[in-house]
N, C-alpha and C positions, 0 to 999 in steps of 0.2 A: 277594407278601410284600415290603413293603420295609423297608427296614433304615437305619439308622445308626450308624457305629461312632466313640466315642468314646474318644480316649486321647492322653498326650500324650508317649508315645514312637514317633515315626512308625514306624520298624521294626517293631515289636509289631505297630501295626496293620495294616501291610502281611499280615504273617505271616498275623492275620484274616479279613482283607479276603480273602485267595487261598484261604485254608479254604473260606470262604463262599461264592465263585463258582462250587462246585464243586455247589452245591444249583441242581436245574433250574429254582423258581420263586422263587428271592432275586435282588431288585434291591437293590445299594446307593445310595443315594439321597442319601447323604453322609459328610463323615467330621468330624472336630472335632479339636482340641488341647488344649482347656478345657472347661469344664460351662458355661460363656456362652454358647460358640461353639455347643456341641453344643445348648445350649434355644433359640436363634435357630434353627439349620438344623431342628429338631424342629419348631416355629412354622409355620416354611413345608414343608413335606414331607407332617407328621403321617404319619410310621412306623409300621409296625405292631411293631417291633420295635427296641427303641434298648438297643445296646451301652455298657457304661461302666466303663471302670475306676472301681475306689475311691476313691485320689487323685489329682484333677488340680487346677492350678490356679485361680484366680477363684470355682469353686464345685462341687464335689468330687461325688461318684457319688449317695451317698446323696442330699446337698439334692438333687442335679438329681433323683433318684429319689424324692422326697417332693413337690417343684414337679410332676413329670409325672403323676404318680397323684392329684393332685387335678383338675389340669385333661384329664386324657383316661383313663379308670378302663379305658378297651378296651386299653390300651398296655401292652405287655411288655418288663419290664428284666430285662435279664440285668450284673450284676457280675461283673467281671475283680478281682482280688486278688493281691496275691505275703500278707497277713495269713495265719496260719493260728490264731491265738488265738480264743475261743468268743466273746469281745464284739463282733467285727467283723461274725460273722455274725448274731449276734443282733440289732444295729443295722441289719444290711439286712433280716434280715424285719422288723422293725419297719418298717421305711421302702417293705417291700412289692415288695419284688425279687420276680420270678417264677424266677429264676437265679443262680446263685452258684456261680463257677469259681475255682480258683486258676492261676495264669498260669504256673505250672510245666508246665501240661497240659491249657492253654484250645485250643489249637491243635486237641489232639486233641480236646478235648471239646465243640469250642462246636458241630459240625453237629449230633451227639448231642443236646445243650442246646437248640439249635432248634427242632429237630422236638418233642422232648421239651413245650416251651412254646409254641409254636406249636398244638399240642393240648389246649392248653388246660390243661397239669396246670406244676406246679414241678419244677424240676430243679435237685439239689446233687449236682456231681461227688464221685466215690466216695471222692476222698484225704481229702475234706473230710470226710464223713461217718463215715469212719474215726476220724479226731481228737479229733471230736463224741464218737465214745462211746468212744473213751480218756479224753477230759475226763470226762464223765457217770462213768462207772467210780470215777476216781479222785476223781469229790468223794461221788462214793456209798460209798468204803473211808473216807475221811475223816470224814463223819460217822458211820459205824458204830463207828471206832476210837475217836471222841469221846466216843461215849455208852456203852463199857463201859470196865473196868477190865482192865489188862492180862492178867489172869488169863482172863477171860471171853471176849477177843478171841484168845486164844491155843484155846480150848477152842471157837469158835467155825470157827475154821479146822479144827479137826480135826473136827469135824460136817460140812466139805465136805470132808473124806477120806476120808468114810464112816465112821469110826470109831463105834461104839459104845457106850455109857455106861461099859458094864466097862472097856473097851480105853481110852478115854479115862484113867479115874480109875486105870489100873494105870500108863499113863504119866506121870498127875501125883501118884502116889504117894501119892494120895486116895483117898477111900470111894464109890463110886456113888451114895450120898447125897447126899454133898455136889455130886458134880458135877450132879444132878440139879435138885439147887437154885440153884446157877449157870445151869444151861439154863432154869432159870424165871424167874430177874434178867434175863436175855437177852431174852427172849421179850417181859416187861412193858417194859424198858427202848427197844425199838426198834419195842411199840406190835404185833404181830401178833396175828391172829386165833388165840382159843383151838381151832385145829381140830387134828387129828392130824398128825401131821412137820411142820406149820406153821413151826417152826426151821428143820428138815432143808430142806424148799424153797425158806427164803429161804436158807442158806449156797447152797447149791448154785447157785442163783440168780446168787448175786453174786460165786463163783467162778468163771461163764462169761460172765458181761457184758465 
């Protein structure tokens, strides 16, 4: 298995580099300072596995990760990041990353990551994947807050309390009626299938996402 680790804080990659020599069939085969450097030594080498921080100079993770996947589709990137924002990573799978670490806890993660891609599957370390469905979550409460009216998002949260239609309407001082008819504005307004607790399932839903 040969390797290339590119990055342009030598330290960093040292830190790598010594992770990495602890795998019984990893050669490194080169190291870089820039995304030039690092598609020259990838030129001569052809790695089976090329390391990349997100920003370097001359020509940064992603291009060099979009230039390598068109000219060798057998080749495995793995991205280094300190980013933790959902655009970052959504630019590297777009760009066809096999990997995607953030550098708070690439050290620990990258033999993990290796093996992991080296099998042929993708690997997104776990802090990252945490974030992902914080994000998810919270543009999924966003647009459901969007689409009802404060009364209906209020009686919406109390459907993932388990509350009841009576219980509901004794707490908002209403008629089971009417809450009834709120639960059906609900219901049409965010588009769910007419099946039975079909509300009850998504609250519930999207108070454990």
């Amino acid at each position: 298995m040969k390797i290339i680790i590119a990055d342009d804080h030598p330290l960093f990659r040292q830190g790598i580099k010594q992770a990495i020599e602890s795998i019984p069939n990893a050669e490194i085969v080169g190291e870089a300072g820039d995304g030039m450097e690092a598609y020259h030594l990838v030129l001569s080498e052809v790695p089976d596995i090329v390391i990349l921080d997100l920003e370097m100079p001359v020509l940064n993770g992603l291009e060099l990760c979009k230039k390598l996947k068109a000219d060798f589709r057998f080749m495995k990137v793995i991205i280094l990041t300190m980013h933790k924002e959902k655009h970052y990573f959504d630019a590297a799978i777009e760009a066809g990353v096999n990997g995607y670490l953030l550098k708070d806890n690439a050290v620990e993660d990258i033999l993990t990551c290796i093996k992991v891609v080296w099998s042929g599957q993708d690997y997104v370390s776990s802090n990252v994947t945490d974030i992902l469905k914080e994000t998810n979550r919270d543009t999924t409460l966003k647009y459901v807050e969007s689409k009802l009216t404060p009364t209906e998002n209020v009686i919406l949260k109390l459907i993932a309390d388990g509350k009841t239609t009576s219980e509901i309407a004794a707490l908002m001082f209403s008629s089971p009626n009417t809450i009834d008819n709120h639960r059906a504005n609900i219901s049409r307004k965010l588009e769910l299938e007419p099946e039975k607790n079909a509300l009850l399932k998504f609250a519930l839903r999207l108070k454990q996402e």
